[in-house]
N, C-alpha and C positions, 0 to 999 in steps of 0.2 A: 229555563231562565238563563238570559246572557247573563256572564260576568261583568262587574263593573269594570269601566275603562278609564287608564289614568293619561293626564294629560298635563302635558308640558307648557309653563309658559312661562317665559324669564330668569332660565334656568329654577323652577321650581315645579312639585310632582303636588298635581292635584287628585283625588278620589274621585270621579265623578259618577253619580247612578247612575246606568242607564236604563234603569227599571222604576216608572211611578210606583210607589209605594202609598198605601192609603194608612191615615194616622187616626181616622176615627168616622162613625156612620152612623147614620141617626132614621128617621122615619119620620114622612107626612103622611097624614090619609091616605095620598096616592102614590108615593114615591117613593125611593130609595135614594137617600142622599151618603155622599161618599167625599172626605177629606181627603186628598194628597196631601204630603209631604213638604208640596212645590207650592202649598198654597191655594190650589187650583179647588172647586166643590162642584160635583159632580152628579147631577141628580139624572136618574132613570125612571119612567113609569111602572108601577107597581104590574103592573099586566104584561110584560113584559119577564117576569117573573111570578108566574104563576102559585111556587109554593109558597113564595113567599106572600101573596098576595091574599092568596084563601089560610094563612098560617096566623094563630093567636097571635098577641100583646107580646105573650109568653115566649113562645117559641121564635118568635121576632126578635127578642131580647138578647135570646140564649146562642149565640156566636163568637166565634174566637179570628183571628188573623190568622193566612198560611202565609208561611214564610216573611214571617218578619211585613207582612202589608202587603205580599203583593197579590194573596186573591184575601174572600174571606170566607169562613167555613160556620153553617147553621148543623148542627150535630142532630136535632130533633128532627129538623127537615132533609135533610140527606139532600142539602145546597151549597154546591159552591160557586163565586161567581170571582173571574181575576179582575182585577182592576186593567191589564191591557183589553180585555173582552170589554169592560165596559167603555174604554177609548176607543175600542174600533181598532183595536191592534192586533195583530198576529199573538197568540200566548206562547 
């Protein structure tokens, strides 16, 4: 994971992430839907993730965030998926 990059503008120092961070994720029938930080919502086919796809209500549920949003972690499933993998980004 890059460090955040601070940036200058008008003599003042801004924070800025350089990492999408996901705030929150839900489920359709067939999908994986995924909140950034930035706003942005982010849905994947559920086949595309296989454990997750043949995995209960339950074990769909049962997930926590790594690091602070930037992937997210199913403990029952032994799944983890980043949020740059799911942009198609380098992790």
């Amino acid at each position: 994971m890059s460090m955040p990059k601070t940036s200058l503008h008008a003599g003042r120092s801004t924070l800025v992430s350089s990492e999408p961070l996901a705030t929150a994720i839900d489920f359709t029938e067939d999908s994986l839907v995924v909140t950034l930080e930035d706003g942005r919502v982010l849905s994947a086919p559920l086949e595309w993730f296989p454990r997750l796809r043949d995995a209960s209500d339950k074990d769909r549920r049962d997930w926590r965030f790594i690091s602070k949003g930037y992937g997210i972690h199913w403990p029952a499933l032994d799944e983890d998926i980043s949020v740059p993998g799911l942009l198609g980004l380098p992790d």
